[in-house]
N, C-alpha and C positions, 0 to 999 in steps of 0.2 A: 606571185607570192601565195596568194591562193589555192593554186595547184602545187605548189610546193608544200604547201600547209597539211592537203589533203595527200597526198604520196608520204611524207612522214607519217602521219595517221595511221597509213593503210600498213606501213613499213613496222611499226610499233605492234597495231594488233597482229602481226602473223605473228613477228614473236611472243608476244605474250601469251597467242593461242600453243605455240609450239613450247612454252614452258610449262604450262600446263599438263600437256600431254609430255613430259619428259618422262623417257623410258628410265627402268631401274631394276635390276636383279639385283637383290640385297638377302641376305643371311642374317637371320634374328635369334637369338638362343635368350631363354629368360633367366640366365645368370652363366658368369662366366667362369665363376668359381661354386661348385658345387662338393659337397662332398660323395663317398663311394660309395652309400647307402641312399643315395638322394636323385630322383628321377630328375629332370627336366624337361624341357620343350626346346625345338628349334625349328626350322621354319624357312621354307627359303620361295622366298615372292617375286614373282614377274611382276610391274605396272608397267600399263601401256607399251605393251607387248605386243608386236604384228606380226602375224602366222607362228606360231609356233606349232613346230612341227618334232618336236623332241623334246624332254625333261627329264636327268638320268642326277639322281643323288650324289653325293661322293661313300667313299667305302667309309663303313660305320662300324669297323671287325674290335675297335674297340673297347664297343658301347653296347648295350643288349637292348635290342629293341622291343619297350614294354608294347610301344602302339604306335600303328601306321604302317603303310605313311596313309593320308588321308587326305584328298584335294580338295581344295577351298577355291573359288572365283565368286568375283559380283563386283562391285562398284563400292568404293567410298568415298567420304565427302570429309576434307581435312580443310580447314581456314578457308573454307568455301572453292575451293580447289575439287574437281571432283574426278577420279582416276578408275580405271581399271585393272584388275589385279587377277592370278594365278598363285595359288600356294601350295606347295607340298610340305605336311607337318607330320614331325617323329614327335613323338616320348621316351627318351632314352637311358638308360642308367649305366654309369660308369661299371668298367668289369675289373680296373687295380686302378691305382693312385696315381699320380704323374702327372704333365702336360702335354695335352692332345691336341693338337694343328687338323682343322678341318679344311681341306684346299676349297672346300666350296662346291656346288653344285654348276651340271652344266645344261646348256641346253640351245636349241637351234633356233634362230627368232629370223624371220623374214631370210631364208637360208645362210646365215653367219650364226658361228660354233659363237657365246658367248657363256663368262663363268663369274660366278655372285663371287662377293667378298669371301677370303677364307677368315676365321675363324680360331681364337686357341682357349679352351676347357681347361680350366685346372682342377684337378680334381683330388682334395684332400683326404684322410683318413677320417669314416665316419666318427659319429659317438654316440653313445648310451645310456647319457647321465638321465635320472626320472625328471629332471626338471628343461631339459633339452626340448626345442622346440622339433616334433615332427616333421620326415622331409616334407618339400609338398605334392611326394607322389600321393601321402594318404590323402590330399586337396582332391575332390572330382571333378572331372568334366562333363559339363553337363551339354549333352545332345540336343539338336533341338525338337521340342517337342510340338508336336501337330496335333494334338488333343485338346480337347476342354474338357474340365469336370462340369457334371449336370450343374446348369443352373446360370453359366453365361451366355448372355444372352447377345443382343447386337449393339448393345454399346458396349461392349466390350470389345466383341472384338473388331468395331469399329476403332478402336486405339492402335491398330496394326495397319493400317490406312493410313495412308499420309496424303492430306491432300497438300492445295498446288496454297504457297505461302503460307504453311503453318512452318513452325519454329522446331528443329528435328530435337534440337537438346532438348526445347521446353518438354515435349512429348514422353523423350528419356528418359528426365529426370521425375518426372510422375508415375512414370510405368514400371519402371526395373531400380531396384536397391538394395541393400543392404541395411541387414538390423542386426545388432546382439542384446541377447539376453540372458539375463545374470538373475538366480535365484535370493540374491545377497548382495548390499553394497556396503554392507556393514557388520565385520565379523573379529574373530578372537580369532588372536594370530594360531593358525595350526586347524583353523574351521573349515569345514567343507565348503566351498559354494561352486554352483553349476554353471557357466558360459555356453552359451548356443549360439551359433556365429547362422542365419540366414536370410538367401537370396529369396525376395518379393518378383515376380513379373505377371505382366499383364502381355507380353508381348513374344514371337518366337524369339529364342536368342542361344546360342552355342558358347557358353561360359568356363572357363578355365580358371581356377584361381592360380594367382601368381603369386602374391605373398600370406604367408600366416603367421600368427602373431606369434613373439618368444617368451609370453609369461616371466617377464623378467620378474623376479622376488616369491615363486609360487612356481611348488612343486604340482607337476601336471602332469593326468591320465586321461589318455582319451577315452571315450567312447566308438566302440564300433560302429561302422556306418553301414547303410547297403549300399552295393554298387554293382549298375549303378544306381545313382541317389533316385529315391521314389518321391515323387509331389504328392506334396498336400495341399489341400486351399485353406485359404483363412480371408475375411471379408473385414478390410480396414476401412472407415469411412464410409461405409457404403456400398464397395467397389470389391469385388470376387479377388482375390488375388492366386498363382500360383505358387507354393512356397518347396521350396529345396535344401535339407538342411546341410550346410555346407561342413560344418566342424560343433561337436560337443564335448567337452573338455569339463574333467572336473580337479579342481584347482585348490591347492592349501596355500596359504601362505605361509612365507619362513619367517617373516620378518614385521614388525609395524610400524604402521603410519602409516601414509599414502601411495597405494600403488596403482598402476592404469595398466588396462589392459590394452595391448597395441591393438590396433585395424587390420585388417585383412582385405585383398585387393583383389580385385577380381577383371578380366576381361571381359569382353562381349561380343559378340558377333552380331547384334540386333540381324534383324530381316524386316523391312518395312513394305508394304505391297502401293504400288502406284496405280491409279487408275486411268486410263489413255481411252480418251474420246473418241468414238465409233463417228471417221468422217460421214459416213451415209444420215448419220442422229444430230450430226451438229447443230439444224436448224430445229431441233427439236426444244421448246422451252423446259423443258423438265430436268431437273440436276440428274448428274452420271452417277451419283451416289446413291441417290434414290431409286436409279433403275436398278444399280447393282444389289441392292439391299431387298426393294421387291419380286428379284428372280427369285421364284421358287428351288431354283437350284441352287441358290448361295443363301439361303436364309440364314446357313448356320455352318459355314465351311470347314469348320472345323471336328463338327460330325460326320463330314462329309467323306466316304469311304475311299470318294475318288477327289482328295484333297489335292493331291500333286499335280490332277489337270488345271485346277486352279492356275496356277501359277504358268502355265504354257496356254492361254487364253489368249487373242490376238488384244482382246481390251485391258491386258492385266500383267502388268510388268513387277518386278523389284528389284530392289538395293539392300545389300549387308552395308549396315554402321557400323564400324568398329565405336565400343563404349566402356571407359573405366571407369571404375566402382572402387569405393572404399569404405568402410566402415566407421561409424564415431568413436573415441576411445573411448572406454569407459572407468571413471574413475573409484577405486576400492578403498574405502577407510578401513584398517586392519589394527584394531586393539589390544593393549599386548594385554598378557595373563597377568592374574594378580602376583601380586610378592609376599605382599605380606604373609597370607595363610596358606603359601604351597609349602607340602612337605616335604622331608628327604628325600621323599621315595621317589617322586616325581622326575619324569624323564623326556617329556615332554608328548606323551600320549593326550589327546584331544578329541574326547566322541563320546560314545557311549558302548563300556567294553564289559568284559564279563575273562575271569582267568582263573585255570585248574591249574594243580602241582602235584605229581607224582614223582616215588622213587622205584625204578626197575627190581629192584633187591634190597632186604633188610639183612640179611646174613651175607657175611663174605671174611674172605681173609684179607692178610695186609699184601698178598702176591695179585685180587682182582680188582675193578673198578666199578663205582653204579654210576650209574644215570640218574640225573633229576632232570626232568622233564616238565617247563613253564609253557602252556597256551595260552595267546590272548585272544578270546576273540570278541568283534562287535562290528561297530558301527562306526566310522571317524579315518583318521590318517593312519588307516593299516599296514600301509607299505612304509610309513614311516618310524614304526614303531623301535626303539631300541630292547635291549635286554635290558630286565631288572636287575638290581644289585641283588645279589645272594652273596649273604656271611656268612660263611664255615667255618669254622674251628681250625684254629691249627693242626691240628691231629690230621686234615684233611692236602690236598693238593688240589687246585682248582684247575679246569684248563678252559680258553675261549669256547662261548658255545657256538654250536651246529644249527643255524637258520632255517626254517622249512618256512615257505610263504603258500596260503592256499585261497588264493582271493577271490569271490566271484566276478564271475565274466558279468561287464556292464552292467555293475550294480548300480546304482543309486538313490542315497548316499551309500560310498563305499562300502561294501560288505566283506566279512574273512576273518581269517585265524593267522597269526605267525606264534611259531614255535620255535620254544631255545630248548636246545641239550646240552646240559655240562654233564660235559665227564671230572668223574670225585675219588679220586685214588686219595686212601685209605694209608698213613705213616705209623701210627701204632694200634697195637691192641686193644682191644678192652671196648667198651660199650660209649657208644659215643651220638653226639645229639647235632643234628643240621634247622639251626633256628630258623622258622616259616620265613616264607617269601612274601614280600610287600611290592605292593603295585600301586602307583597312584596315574590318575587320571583328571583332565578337567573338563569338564560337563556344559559346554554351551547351553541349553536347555535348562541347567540350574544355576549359570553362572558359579559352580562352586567347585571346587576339588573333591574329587571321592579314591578313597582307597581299601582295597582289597588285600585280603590276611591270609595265607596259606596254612595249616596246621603245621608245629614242628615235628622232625621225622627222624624216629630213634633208629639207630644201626648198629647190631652187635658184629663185631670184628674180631676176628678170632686170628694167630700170629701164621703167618704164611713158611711155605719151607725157606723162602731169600730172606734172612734177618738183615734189620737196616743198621750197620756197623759206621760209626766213625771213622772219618780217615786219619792217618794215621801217618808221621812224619819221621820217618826212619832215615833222615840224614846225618853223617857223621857229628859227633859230639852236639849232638839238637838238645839232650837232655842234661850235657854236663853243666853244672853252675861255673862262671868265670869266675878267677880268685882274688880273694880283695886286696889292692894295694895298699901298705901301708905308708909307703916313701912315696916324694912327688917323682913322676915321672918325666923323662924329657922328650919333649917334644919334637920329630925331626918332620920337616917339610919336604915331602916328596916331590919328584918333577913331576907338574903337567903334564899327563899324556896326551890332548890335542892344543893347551895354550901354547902360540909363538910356532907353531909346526906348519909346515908347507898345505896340508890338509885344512888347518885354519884359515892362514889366508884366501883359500882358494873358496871355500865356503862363504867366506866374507865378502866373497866379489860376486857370487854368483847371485843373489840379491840384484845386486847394480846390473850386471850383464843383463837380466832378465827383464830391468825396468826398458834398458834401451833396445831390447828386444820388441820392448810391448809400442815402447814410442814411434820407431819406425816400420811398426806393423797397422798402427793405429794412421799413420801419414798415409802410409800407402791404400790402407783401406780410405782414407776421406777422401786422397785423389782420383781413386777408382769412381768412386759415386761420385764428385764433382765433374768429373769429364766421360761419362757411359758411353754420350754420343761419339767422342774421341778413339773410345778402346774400339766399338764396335766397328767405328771407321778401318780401324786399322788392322782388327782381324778376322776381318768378312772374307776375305780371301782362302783365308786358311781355313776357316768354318765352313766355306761352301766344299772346298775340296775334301772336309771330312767326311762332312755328308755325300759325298761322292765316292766315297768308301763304302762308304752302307751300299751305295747302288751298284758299284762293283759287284759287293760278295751276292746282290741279290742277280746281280749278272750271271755271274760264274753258276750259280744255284738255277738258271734256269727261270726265275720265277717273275714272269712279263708286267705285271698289274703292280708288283711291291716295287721295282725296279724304276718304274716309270713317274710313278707316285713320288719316291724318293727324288729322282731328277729334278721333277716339277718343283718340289719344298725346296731344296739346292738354290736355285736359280731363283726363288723369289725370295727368299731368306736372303739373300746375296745381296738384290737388287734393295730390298728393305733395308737393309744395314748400312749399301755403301753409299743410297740416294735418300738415306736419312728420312723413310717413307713409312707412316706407320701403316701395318700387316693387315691393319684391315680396310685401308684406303688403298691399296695398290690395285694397280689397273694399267693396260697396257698406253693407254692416251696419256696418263699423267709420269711413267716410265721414258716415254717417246719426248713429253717436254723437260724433262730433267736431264736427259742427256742431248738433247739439244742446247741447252741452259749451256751446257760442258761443251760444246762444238764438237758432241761425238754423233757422228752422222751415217749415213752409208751403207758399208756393208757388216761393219759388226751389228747393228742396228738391227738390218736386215734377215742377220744370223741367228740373232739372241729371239726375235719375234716369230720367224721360223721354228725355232730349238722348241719353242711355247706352244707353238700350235699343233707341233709332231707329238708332244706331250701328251697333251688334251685328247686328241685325236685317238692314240696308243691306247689311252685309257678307256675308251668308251667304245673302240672300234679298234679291238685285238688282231693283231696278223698274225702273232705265233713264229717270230720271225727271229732267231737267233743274231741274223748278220745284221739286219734294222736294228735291233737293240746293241751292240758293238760301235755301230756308229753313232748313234745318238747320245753314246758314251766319250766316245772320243768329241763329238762337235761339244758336248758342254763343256769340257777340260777346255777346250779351245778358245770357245767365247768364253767364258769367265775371265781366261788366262790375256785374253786379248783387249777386254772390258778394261781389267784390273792395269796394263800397261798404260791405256788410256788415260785413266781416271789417275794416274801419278802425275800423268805430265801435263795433263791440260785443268784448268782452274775455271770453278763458274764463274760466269758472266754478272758482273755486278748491275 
């Protein structure tokens, strides 16, 4: 029993060793729905990967590649699991709207062709509202940096040092975070306050942000940033820190009472350096930390010009942590404006403004038009400013005015001018008066309303050659008076022209027609979404062979990489649909046991996993081969076609 005790044992840790080490090519993208104006990230990772000897993207024709690709390896440590990893990462930005299928990347691991999950982007119609959150291509990435500012010393960057049982999070969580800061958490609805969203570290780390926040209830303009983003230090507690300012936003609110600002999330790449005992020093009593810290050559690594031999040391190993970060919300008390003593004039301007009134011309006739010309400018929600009421006189015609905005670039508080032109056509002659323009504003600083008086602005108008003539109704007898009846008259009752008529009825039904139109459009629509799995079942067939159409014409056209591409989508769109597989769990092992499940075995098996690998293969290692592509036309009509007879007549295995 004993020896049977110990053989289970030994039986147990190889596998748990070999779970550990489970291999994985995975495809990561940081949203799957983006819009057209909006970068992303995507990412495609080897773990515990043996030789690889090849790593080739899939085509990206279209997506504009802002950056990369860029390769990433090292080690991470996930629920004490610790794995090895390869990454190649894009930044990418949609080029039109639609749904984009990525078949995934490929690559050659201990010599077998192997290929990551694919992939599908949605990708919507950007927008442009002032109050829309930024995509988060304006988010940086931040590089990692190998510098210190003057003044860290070595306990600092002793924190980049992990020794043997210290606590990797506790470390994290003191060294690298996130802060925002708000000039204001208490403001008059329509008031400026400032948000600074940034990243603290004490440590190397290759940071991406992933989310940024959507200012819900609060109109919002960035600040420009540089890029990329420049460190500064700031010393919290004691301790030097490096700071990066990730996002500065300056923010109105629309609305009061309580508003929060969301978090913003950030990635991490930490870098922690380990330090490995010199067998020859082991009997040495002196700490390894202590030697490393007393080499004159490491006093200060960081200054050190030839930093990067650091790290290729036989005594001096490391590990990238992956590490998320997020930000506290912050909550905004927003006060509405008074009621009582706002005036008419009031538009909802809030700041501190200043506003001229001009007219282009005081002479004119009733054939031209003048301009009044309102600036406001100051300090406050300039981009949100409306036009002032202006009363004209009848005598006048008003038309919408003409917007000019002239803001300055990264003011704070907001600086600028908007300007309205109404154009003022002139209806009669004679000398005539445009009563001044009133502006009102409210003044955080005085808590009060103040308002601004334009002078009123005379305009002699003199009669043009087009005189303005009444119209004029020259219809038969429009002017004769009817004659008064003296006797009662008798009444006769005409026929209906549509009561009781075939037109009536038919009008009368189509009402009802259209209701039972809408009832059994409504059935069919709730059947369709209660059985999707059903429809798809049933017309994967037909959908693989359309998309076999596209690969035709890209046949016929000559054109090897589109052709092939398309096959590949064919065939695993097929297999998704008809083996009820979701697109991004498909794999040729879990393909092999579903239609095993089916007792489909053999040689179509054989053909369809073939068909896969002639694919793959085409793709990445072109022959230019007219006849090869013909036939791997005709073999997928065939397997599909032979799949699909299958899968009618034989039933899974309960």
């Amino acid at each position: 029993m004993r020896k049977w005790g110990l053989s289970l044992f030994f039986c147990l840790g190889i596998l748990a060793s070999a779970a550990a080490q489970e291999f994985r090519f995975t495809t990561n993208v940081s949203s799957t729905r983006v819009a057209q104006d909006e970068p992303f990230q995507i990412q495609f990772m080897l773990e515990n990967a043996p030789n690889v000897s090849g790593f080739h993207p899939p085509s990206l024709n279209d997506f504009e590649i802002l950056q990369g690709p860029s390769q990433v390896q090292g080690q991470s440590i996930f629920n004490g699991k610790r794995s090895e990893y390869i990454a190649l990462i894009y930044v990418l930005q949609p080029k039109r709207v639609g749904n984009f299928t990525l078949p995934g990347a490929t690559a050659r691991v201990d010599g077998n062709m192997v290929r990551s999950n694919p992939v599908t982007i949605e990708v919507i119609k950007g927008s442009t509202g002032a109050a829309q959150a930024p995509p988060p291509a304006t988010a940086p990435g931040f590089p990692p940096r190998r510098s210190a500012p003057p003044g860290i010393g070595d306990e600092d960057v002793a924190e980049g040092i992990l020794r043997k049982g210290e606590d990797v999070d506790a470390k994290l969580r003191k060294n690298i975070f996130l802060k925002v800061e708000v000039d204001k958490t208490n403001v008059y609805e329509g008031e400026q306050l400032t948000a600074t969203y940034k990243l603290y570290t004490r440590l190397p780390t290759n940071s991406s942000v992933t989310r940024v926040p959507a200012f819900k209830g609060f109109s919002a303009k960035d600040i420009e940033l540089p890029n990329p983003p420049q460190a500064t230090t700031e010393r919290l507690n004691g301790k030097l820190f490096k700071v990066f300012t990730i996002r500065k936003t300056l923010l109105f609110p629309l609305q009061s009472g309580t508003l929060e600002l969301d978090p913003v999330e950030v990635d991490n790449q930490v870098r922690l350096v380990k330090l490995v005992q010199d067998n020859n020093r082991r009997n040495r009593p002196r700490d390894v930390f202590e030697d490393f810290f007393n080499d004159p050559g490491f006093r200060d690594p960081f200054n050190d010009p030839f930093f990067d031999d650091f790290f290729n040391r036989p005594e001096v190993t490391y590990e990238d942590v992956p590490y998320k970060i997020q930000s506290t919300p912050v909550k905004i008390e927003v006060k509405p404006l008074p009621v009582d003593t706002r005036p008419i004039s009031f538009n909802g301007a809030v700041g501190n403004f200043k506003m001229s009134a001009g007219i282009d011309k005081k002479e004119l006739t009733t054939d031209d038009a003048l301009t009044l010309k309102v600036v406001i400018s100051g300090q406050g929600n300039v981009n949100l400013l409306n036009a002032p009421k202006v009363d004209v006189p009848g005598s006048f015609e008003k038309y919408d005015p003409k917007v000019t905005d002239n803001i300055e670039k990264n003011s704070n508080p907001l600086s600028g001018s908007r300007q309205f032109e109404f154009a003022l056509m002139p209806l009669e002659a004679g000398q005539q008066t445009i009563p001044p323009v009133a502006f009102s504003y409210f003044d955080p600083a005085a808590k009060a309303y103040k308002t601004i008086r334009s002078q009123a602005f005379t305009v002699n108008v003199s009669p043009g050659k087009q005189t303005k003539r009444d119209q004029e109704d020259f219809s038969v007898d429009k002017n004769v008076l009817i004659p008064v009846r003296k006797t009662p008259q008798h009444w006769v009752k005409d026929a209906a022209f549509l009561l009781g008529s075939t037109w009536y009825w038919i009008l009368l039904l189509i009402p009802l027609l259209a209701l039972g139109a809408g009832i059994l459009y409504r059935r069919r629509l709730n059947y369709r979404q209660n059985n999707a799995d059903v429809l798809k079942h049933r017309y994967a067939n037909k959908a693989a062979l359309k998309r076999l159409e596209l690969a035709a014409r890209y046949l016929k056209e000559g054109k090897e990489h589109a052709f092939y591409e398309e096959t590949s989508r064919a065939i695993w769109g097929y297999l998704s649909h008809k083996l009820h597989i979701p697109f991004a769990d498909l794999n040729k092992q879990l393909v092999q046991d579903k239609l095993s499940s089916r007792h489909i075995n053999g040689q179509n098996t054989h053909q369809l996993f073939e068909l896969l690998d002639n694919c793959e293969m085409a793709l990445y290692a072109p022959a230019h081969s007219n006849d090869k592509m013909q036939g791997t036309y005709q073999q997928a009509v065939k397997v599909i076609s032979q799949l699909e007879e299958e899968l009618k007549t034989k039933q899974e295995l309960i």
